[in-house]
Structure formats: C-alpha cells, structure tokens
C-alpha positions as CSV (number, residue, x, y, z in Angstrom):
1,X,-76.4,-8.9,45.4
2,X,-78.6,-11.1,43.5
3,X,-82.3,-11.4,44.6
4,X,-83.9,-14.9,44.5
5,X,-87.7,-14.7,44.3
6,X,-88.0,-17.9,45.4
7,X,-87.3,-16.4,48.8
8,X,-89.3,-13.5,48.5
9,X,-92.0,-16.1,48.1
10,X,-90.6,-18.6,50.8
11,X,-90.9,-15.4,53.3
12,X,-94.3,-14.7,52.5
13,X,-96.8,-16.2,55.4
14,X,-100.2,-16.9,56.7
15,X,-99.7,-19.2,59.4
16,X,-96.8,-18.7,61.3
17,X,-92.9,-19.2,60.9
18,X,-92.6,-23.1,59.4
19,X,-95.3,-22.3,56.7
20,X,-94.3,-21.0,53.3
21,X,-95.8,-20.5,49.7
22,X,-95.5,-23.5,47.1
23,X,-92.1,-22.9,45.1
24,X,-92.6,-20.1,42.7
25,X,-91.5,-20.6,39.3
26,X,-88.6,-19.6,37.5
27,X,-88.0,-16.0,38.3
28,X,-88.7,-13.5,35.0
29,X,-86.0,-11.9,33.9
30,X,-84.8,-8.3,35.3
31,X,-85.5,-5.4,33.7
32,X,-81.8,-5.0,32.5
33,X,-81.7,-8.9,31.0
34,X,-84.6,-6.8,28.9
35,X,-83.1,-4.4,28.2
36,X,-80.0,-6.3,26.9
37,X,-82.1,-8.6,24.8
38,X,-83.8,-5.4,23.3
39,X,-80.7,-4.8,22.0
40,X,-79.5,-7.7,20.4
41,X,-83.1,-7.8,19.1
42,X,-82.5,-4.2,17.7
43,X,-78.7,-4.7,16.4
44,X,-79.8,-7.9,14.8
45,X,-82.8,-6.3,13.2
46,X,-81.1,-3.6,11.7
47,X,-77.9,-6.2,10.7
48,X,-81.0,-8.4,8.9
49,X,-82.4,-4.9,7.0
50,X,-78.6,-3.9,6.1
51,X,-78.0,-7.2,4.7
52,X,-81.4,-7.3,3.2
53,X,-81.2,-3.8,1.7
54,X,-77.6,-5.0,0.4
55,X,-79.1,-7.7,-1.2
56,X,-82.0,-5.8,-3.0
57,X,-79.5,-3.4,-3.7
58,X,-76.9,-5.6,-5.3
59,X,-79.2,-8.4,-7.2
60,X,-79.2,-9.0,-11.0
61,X,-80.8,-6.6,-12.6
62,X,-82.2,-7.5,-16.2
63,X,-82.1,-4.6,-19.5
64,X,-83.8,-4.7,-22.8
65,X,-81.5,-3.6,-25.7
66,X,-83.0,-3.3,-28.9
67,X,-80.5,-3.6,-31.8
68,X,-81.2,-4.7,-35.3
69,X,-81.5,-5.8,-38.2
70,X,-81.6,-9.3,-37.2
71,X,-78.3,-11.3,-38.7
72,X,-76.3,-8.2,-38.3
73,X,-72.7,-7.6,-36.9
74,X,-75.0,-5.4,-34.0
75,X,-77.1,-8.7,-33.0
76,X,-73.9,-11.1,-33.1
77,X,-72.4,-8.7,-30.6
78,X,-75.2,-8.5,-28.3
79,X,-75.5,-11.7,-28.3
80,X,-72.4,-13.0,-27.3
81,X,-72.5,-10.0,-24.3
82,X,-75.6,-11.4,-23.0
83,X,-74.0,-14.9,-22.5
84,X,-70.9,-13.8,-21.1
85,X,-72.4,-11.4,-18.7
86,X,-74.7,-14.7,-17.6
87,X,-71.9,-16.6,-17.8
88,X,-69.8,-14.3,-15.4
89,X,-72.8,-13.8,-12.7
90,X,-72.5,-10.4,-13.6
91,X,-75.0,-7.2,-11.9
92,X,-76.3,-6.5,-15.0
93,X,-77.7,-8.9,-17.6
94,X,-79.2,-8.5,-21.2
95,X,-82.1,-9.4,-22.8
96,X,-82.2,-8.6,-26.9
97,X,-84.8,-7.5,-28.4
98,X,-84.7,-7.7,-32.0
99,X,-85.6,-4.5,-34.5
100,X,-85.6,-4.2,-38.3
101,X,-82.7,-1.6,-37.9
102,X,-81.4,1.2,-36.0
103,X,-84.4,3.8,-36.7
104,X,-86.4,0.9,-34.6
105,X,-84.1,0.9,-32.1
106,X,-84.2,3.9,-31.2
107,X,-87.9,4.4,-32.0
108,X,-88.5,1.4,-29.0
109,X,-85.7,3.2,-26.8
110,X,-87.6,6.6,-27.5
111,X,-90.9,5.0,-26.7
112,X,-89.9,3.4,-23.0
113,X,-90.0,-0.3,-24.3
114,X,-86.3,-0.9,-23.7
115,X,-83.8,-0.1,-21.2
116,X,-80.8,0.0,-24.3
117,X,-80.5,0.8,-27.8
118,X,-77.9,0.4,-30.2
119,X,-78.5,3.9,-32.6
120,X,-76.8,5.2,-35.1
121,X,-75.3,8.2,-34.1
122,X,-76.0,10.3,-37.6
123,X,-79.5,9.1,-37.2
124,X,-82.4,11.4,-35.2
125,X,-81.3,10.4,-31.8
126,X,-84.2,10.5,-29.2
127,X,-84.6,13.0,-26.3
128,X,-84.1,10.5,-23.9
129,X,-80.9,8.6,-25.0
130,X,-77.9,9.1,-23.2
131,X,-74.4,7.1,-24.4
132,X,-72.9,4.7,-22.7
133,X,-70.1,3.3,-25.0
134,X,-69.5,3.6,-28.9
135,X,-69.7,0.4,-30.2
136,X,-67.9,1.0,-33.0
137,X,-66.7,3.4,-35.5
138,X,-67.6,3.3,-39.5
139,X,-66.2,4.8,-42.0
140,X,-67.8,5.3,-45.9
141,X,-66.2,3.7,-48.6
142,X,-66.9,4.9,-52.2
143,X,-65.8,3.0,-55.3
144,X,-65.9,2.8,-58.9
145,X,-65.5,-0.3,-60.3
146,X,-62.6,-1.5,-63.0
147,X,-63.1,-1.1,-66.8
148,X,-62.8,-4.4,-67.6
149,X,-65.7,-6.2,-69.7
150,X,-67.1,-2.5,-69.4
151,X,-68.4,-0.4,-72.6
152,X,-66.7,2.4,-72.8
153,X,-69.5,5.1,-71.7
154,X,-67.0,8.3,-71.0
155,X,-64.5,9.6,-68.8
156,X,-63.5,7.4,-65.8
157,X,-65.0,8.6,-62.3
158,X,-62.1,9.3,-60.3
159,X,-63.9,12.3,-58.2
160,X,-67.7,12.9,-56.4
161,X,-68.6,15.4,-58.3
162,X,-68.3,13.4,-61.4
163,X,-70.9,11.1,-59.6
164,X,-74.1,13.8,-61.6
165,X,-76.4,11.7,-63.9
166,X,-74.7,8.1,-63.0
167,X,-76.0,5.2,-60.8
168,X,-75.0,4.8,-57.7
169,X,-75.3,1.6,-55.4
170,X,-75.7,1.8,-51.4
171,X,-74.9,-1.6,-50.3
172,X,-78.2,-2.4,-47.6
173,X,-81.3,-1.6,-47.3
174,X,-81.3,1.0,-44.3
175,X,-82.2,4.2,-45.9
176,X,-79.5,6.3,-43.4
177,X,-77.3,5.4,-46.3
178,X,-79.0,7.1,-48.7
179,X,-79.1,10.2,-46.8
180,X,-75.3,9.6,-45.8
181,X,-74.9,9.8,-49.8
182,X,-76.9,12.9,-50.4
183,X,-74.9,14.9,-47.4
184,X,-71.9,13.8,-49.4
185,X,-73.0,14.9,-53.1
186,X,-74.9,18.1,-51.2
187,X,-71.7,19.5,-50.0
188,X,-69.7,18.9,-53.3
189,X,-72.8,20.5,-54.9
190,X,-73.8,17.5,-56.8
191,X,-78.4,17.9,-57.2
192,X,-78.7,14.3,-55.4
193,X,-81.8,14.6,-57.5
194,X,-79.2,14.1,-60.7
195,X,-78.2,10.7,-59.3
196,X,-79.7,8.0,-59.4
197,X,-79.7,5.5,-56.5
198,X,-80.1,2.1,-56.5
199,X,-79.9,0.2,-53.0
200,X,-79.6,-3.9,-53.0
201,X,-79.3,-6.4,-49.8
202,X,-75.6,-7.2,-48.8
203,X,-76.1,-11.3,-50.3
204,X,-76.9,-9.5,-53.9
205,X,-73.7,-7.7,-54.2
206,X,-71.7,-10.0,-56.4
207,X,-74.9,-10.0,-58.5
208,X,-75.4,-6.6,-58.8
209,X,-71.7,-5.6,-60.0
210,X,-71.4,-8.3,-62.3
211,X,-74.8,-6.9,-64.2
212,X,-73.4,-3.6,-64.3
213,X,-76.1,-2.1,-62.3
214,X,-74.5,0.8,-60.7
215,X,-71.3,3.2,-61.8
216,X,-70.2,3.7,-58.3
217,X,-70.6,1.7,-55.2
218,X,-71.1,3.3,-51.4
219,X,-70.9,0.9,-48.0
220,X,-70.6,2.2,-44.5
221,X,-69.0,-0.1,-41.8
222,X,-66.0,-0.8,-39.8
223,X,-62.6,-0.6,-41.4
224,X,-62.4,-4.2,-40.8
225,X,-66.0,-5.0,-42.3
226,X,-66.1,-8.2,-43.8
227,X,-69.0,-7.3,-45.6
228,X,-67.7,-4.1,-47.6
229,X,-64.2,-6.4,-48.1
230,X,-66.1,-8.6,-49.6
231,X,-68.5,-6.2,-52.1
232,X,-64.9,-5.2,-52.8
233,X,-63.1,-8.1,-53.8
234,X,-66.4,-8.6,-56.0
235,X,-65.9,-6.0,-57.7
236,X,-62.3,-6.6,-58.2
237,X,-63.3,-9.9,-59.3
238,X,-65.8,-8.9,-62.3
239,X,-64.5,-5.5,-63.0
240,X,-61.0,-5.3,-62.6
241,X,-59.2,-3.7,-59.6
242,X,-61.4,-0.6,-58.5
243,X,-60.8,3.3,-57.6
244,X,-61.4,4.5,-54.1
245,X,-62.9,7.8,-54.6
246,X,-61.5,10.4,-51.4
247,X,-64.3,12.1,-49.9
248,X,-61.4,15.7,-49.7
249,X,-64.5,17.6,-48.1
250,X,-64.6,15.0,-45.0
251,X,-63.4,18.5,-42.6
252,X,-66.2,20.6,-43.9
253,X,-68.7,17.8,-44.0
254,X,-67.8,17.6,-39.5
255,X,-68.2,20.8,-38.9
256,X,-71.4,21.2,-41.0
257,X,-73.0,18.0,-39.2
258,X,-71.3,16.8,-35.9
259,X,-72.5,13.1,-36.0
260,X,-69.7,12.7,-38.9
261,X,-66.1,13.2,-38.2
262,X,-62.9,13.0,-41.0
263,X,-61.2,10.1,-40.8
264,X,-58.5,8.2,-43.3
265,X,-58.9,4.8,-44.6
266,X,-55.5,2.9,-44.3
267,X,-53.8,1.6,-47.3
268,X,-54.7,-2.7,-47.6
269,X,-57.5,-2.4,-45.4
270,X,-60.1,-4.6,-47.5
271,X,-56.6,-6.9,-48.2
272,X,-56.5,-8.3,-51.7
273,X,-53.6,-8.2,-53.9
274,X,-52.7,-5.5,-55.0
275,X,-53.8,-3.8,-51.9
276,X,-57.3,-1.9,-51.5
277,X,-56.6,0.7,-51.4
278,X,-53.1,1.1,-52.6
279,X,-52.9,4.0,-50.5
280,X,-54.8,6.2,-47.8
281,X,-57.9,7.2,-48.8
282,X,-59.5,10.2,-46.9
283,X,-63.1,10.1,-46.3
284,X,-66.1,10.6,-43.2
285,X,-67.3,8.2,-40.1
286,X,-70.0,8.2,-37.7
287,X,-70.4,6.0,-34.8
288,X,-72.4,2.9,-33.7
289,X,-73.6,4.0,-30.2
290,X,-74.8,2.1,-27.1
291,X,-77.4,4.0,-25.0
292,X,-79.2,4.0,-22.1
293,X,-82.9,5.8,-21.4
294,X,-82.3,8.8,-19.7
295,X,-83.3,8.0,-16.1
296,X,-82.0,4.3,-15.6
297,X,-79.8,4.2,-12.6
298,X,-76.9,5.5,-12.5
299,X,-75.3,2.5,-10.7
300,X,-77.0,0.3,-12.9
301,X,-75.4,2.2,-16.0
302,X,-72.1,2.1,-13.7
303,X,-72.1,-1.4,-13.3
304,X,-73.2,-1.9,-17.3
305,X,-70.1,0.1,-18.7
306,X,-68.0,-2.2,-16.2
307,X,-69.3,-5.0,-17.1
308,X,-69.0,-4.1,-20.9
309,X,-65.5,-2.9,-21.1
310,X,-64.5,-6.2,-18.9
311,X,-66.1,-8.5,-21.6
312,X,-64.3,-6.6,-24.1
313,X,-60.7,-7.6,-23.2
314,X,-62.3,-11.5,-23.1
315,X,-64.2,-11.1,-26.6
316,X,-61.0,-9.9,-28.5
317,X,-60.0,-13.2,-29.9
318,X,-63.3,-14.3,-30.0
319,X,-65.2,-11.7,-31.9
320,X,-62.9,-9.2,-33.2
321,X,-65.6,-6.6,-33.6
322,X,-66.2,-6.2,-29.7
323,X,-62.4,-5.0,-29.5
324,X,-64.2,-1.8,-31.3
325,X,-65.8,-0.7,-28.3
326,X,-65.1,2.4,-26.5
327,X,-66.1,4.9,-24.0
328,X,-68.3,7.7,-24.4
329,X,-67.5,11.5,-24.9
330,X,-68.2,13.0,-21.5
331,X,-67.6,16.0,-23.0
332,X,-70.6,18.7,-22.1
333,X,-70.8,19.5,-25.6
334,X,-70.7,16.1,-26.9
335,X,-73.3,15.1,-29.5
336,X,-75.2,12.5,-27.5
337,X,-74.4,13.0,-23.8
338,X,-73.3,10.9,-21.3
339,X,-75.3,8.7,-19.0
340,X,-74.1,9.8,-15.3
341,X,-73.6,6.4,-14.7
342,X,-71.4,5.7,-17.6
343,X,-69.5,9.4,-16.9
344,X,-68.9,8.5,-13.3
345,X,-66.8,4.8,-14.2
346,X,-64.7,6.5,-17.4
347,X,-64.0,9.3,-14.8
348,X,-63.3,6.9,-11.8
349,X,-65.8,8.3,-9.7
350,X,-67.9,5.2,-9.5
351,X,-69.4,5.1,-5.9
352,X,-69.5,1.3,-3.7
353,X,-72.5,0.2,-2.0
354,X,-71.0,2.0,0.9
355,X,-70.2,5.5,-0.7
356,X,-73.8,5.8,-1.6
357,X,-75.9,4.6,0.9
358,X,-73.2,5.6,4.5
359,X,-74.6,8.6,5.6
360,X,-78.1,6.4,5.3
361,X,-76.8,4.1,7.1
362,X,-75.0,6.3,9.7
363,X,-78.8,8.5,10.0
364,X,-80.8,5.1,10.7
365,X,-78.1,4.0,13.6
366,X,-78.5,7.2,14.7
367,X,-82.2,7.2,14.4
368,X,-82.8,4.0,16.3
369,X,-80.6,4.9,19.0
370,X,-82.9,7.9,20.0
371,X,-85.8,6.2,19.2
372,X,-84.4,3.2,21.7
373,X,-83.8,5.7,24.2
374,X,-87.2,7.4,23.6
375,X,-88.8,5.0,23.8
376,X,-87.6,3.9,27.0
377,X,-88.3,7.0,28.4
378,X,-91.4,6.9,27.4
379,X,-92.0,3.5,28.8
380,X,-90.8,4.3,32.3
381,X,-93.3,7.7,31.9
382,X,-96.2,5.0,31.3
383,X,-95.3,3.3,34.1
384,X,-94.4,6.2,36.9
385,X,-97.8,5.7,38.5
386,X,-96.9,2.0,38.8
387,X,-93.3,2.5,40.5
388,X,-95.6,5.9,42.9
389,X,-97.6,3.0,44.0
390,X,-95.0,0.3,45.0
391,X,-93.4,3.3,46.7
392,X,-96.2,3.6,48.8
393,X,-96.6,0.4,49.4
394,X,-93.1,-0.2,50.3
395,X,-93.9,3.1,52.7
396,X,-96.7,1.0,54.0
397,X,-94.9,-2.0,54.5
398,X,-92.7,0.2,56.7
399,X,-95.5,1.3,58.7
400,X,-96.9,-2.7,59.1
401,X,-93.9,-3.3,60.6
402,X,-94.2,-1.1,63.7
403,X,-98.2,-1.8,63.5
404,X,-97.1,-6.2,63.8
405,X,-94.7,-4.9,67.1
406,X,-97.7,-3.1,68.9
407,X,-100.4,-5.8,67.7
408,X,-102.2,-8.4,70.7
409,X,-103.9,-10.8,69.0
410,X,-102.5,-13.1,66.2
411,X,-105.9,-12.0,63.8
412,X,-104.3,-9.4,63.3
413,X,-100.7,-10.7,62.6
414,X,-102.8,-12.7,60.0
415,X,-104.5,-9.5,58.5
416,X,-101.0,-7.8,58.2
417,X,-99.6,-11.0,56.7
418,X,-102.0,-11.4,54.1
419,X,-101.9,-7.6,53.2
420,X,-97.9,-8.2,53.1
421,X,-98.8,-11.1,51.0
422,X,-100.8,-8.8,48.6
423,X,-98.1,-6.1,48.0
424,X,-95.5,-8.9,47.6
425,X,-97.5,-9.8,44.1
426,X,-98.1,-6.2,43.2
427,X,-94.2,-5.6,44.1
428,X,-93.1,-8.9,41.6
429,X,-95.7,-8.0,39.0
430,X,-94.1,-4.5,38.8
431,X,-90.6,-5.9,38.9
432,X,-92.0,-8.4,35.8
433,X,-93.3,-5.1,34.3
434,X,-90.6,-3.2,34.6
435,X,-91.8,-0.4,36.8
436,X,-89.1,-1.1,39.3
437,X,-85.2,-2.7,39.1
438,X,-83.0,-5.0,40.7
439,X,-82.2,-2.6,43.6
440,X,-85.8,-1.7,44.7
441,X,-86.3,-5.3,44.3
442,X,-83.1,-5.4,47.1
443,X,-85.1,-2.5,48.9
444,X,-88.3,-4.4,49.3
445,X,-86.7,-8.1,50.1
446,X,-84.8,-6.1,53.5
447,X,-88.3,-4.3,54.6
448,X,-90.1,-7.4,54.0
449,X,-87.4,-9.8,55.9
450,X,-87.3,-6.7,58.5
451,X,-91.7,-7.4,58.7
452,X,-91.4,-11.5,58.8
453,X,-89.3,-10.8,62.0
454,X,-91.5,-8.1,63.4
455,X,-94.4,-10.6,62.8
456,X,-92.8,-13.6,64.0
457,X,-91.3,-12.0,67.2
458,X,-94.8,-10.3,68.2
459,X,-96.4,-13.9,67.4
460,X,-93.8,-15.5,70.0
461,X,-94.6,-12.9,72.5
462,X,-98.0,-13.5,72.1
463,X,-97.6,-17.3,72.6
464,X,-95.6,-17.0,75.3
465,X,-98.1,-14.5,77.0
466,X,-100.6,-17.1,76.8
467,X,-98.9,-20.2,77.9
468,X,-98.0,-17.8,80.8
469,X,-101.8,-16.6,81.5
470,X,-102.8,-20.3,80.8
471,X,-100.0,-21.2,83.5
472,X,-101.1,-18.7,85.8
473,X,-105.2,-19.2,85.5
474,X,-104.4,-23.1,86.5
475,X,-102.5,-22.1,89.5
476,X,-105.2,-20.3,90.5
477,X,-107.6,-22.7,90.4
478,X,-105.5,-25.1,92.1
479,X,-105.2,-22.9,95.0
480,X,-108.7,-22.7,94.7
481,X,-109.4,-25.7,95.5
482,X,-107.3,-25.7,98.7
C-alpha cells in the first residue's frame, strides 16, 4: 500500500472535521528510493573510477632513447620507429635523444636521463640496463688490400698474426673498435703495442686507401653494411681485389669474452665482381642492443617490445636494417638480462589490463559492498534514538485516542489535536530522515485515521450534548414562564 502524505496532512486538524492543512508539497522520497539511488550513485562511481583508472592506465606513455652518433644507421632507425609508433597511436612513443656514440648512450641510460639506450653489447654495459631486443648483429671484417700500384714491402698479409709492426686502419672514430682490434691481436699473441693504428671517419675511406695509409683495414657492422661494402669496393677500386683475413680463433675469442660470439661471413656479401669474399670467411660478432632502465614498467616494456617487433614486419621494405631486429636472450645466464616486461611478451605471458589489475578490482567491489552495508548500519545505529522516540510517540498517539473518547470539552479535543499535529511533523521528518520506513509510515497513517475518528466522534457527542442541554434549558424557561 502506497502512503500519500498529502493525506497524512489533509487528516491533520485544529478546528473540526471540514478543516485541513494547506497542500503539502511533493512527498520526499522513501527511504528505499534512497537507498536505490545510493546505488546507482555507488555503481556509477566506481564504473567512472574503473574507466578512469583504465584510462590512466592505458594512455600514451612517452620514452627517451639515447642512440648515437648522430647520422648513423642507430639514429635512422629510431627515427623512423618514433614516427611509425605516432603514426599507429601506439601505447608507447619515442622521443630521441641524440649522443656522440654508444659509450654516451649508455652513460645517459646509466645516469637516469633516459628511459632507452641503444649500447653496444661488448661495451661496459651499466648496472641498470636490461635488454629488450637486439637491434642488430655485427660482424668484424678484416682486409688487406690488393698489390696493385703497391711497392713491394714483403710478404703478403694473408693471416693476423702477420698484422706485428704494420698499420692498421679502423674505419670510425668510436674507440670500441680499437679495443675490438686489440682482443683480436691479444689472443693471437700479436703486442697490440707492435701495431700501429690509425682510425679515420667513414667519408675519408676512399682517401685513406688510395694514400696507402694503412696495411690492413678493420670495420665492424652488419653483414649488409653499406658502409663496410663501400670501404670495400674502395679498396678494390685503388688496390686491386683485396684478401679477407679469417679471424680462426673466433671460438676461443667467445668463450674468453661473452659479448662476442663466432660467426661466418657468407661468400658475396659486400657484392662486387668477383665476389667479396669469394668464399666464407670465419670471424667474431657482437650485438647492437636495445635497453630499458631497470625499473621501467614492466607493461610499459611489454607494450614497447610489441610495439617494436609489429613495426618491424612494416619497416622491412622500407628500411632494411629494421628487419635485423630480434628478441632478447631470456636466458638467466644471458650477458645482459632481460627486462621482465620484454621476457613476459617473447614468452607469451604478457598480462591484459584485466589479468593485472582483477583481483583489484574484485577487492574494491567487495570493499564497497561492506562499506555500503556498514555504513548503513551505522546510519540506522545513529538514528535508533530517533525511530525509540516515534515509537513512543506512536505509543502516545495510542493512548490520545482513548484520552479524545473520555474528553468533555472541545479545549481539549483541540490540545490533543495540536499535540497530534506535533508528532505528525516529527513522524514525516523521521520518515524524510530515514529513521523509520514505508510500513511504520502505514502504522502511523491507521493510528492517526483511528485518532481523527476518535476526535471527531467525541466532538459530535459533544455538540449534540449541547444542542440537547441548550434544548432542554429553553424548555425550562418556557415552562417557567407559565
């Protein structure tokens, strides 16, 4: 049954049976319309902080690499990865920062001013760098260039060891090449001290083997290097077709220092014709590497290597050099360990938004269920001493009823009226509160029609007892008269 207030209100009297209270206004809600709206307002509150959290969790999140020297293959590569992961609206996007070489790049990585480094992985590698992909394998090419327009100075090199007391070029500036060189004459037990180095930019090549100035060239770079193919074909060019020099120790050379690894150069990788080589030439390689501060997020890192190995398969035709890239060693034992993040996609363990934050989710439903609930208990303990008043008032109510049947005069009616009148208002303002529901509401509206009838009934008795007395007092007098 569905209690109007209106009539609760229309009930309510001070002057006898036609006069009711002005219209009351709309009637609140009830205390379950509260406590349904408390709940939408909760559900939609934590639907807003999901959806929000989701949002933080999942918006783009910007990385320094540092990767140098600038004009390099490295820079090229980063570069066209930055656009494409702008391009693609990807997690993760990249912002270069330029260094003079690899030993900068991980000095910045090492230091906390980047997120990424490209680092070469025969290089000092800091404390704090953990791989995400190899960017690319090199591999060290030595040569000795042809006899022609040559002066005859002795025996042909055509082994390392034979490199003691002659020149030898490294083609760039980085000085990792020079110690590359002395691992390699150290373990054929060649003094490096007995050779003389000279190092030249990659633009002065040409230059530098057409005056003769070394007796044996070294390059490091990809197999497909388009710089070392072309130091080569200038060498062919000036000097005659040249002689790879096999590097037989490459085994012995891995084991002694794990950043290097044997590898074979195929026959006609720098092209030409005939081919350079003519056949397979064995020598070492190290690795390019792409790493991550120890400490970045792991879904961060996650997202990265996805993002990186998807951009791969569109670079290909593009920019050759990106097809190089590949995924770390997750190996325990691995020279630069893997980033969790990284380890978790090659593994396919790679957690959604929902694998990692569920149970976080499931807690803080959970949570705001029993703090609903708590708190509604807690609200109906505030208010007990509201709902042990209306009781008694109700009670009292009771008790004005048989009070109005036994009442003689109509001041008194009026007293109990306006006291009825005062514990209707307390009764709706604990109803507005709260304090009481819908069926004490229901309670109250019978004890209060059951009082309007007690009071109207006594006040007809009353009348009538007059008009009677009135009726009677005139006879009297009229027979008084006779």
């Amino acid at each position: 049954m569905k209690l109007s207030l209106k009539r609760l209100f229309a009930r309510s009297m001070t002057g006898g049976l036609d006069l009711a209270a002005p219209p009351a206004p709309a009637p609140p809600r009830s205390p379950g319309q509260q406590t349904l709206l408390v709940a939408i307002a909760l559900v939609l509150a934590l639907i807003g902080a999901v959806a929000g959290g989701y949002y933080f969790a999942m918006r783009p999140v910007l990385l320094k690499i540092a990767v140098g020297p600038p004009n390099s293959d490295d820079v090229k590569v980063v570069q066209t990865l930055t656009q494409t992961f702008a391009q693609t609206h990807g997690y993760v996007r990249l912002k270069l920062v330029q260094t003079d070489g690899a030993v900068a790049s991980a000095e910045a990585l090492s230091k906390g001013n980047v997120d990424l480094a490209i680092i070469r992985g025969d290089l000092d590698v800091p404390k704090n760098a953990q791989a995400v992909a190899t960017l690319r394998k090199n591999v060290v090419v030595i040569w000795v260039p042809g006899a022609k327009g040559k002066k005859k100075l002795g025996a042909k090199i055509t082994k390392i060891a034979q490199l003691a007391g002659h020149r030898v070029g490294v083609v760039g500036r980085t000085e990792a090449n020079v110690n590359l060189l002395k691992v390699i004459l150290q373990q054929y037990g060649v003094d490096p001290g007995k050779v003389e180095i000279v190092q030249f930019p990659t633009a002065e090549v040409a230059e530098a083997i057409r005056n003769q100035k070394a007796d044996a060239y070294l390059a490091a770079g990809p197999v497909n290097s388009k710089i070392t193919a072309e130091a080569i074909a200038a060498s062919a060019k000036e000097s005659g077709e040249p002689t790879f020099l096999a590097i037989d120790l490459a085994d012995a050379i891995a084991q002694n220092h794990p950043a290097y690894d044997a590898a074979d150069i195929p026959a006609g990788a720098f092209s030409g014709s005939p081919d350079r080589p003519d056949d397979e030439v064995k020598t070492i390689s190290f690795n390019h590497h792409i790493v991550a501060r120890k400490g970045l997020s792991d879904t961060t890192v996650a997202a990265l290597t996805r993002q990186l190995f998807a951009a791969r398969q569109q670079l290909m035709a593009e920019f050759p050099l990106a097809a190089k890239i590949e995924t770390p060693d997750t190996d325990k034992d691995a020279v630069i360990p893997a980033h969790p993040g990284a380890a978790a996609y090659v593994d396919g363990e790679e957690k959604t938004f929902l694998d990692k934050y569920s149970d976080y989710i499931w807690w803080a439903l959970m949570a705001l269920s029993a703090t609903g609930s708590l708190g509604a208990w807690f609200a109906g303990y505030l208010k007990r001493d509201e709902r042990n008043t209306n009781s008694h008032l109700r009670e009292r109510l009771l008790e004005m009823i048989a009070q109005a049947r036994r009442s003689d005069s109509v001041e008194e009616l009026d007293q109990l009226q306006s006291e009825a009148d005062t514990i209707l208002r307390d009764t709706l303002r604990c109803f507005e509160d709260g304090a009481i529901e819908q069926g004490a509401l229901v309670a109250f509206n019978i004890v209060l029609d059951q009082f309007h009838r007690a009071v109207a009934d006594r006040r007809l008795l009353i009348a009538t007892m007059s008009q009677n007395l009135q009726r009677a007092g005139a006879q009297f007098r009229a027979m008084s008269t006779l």
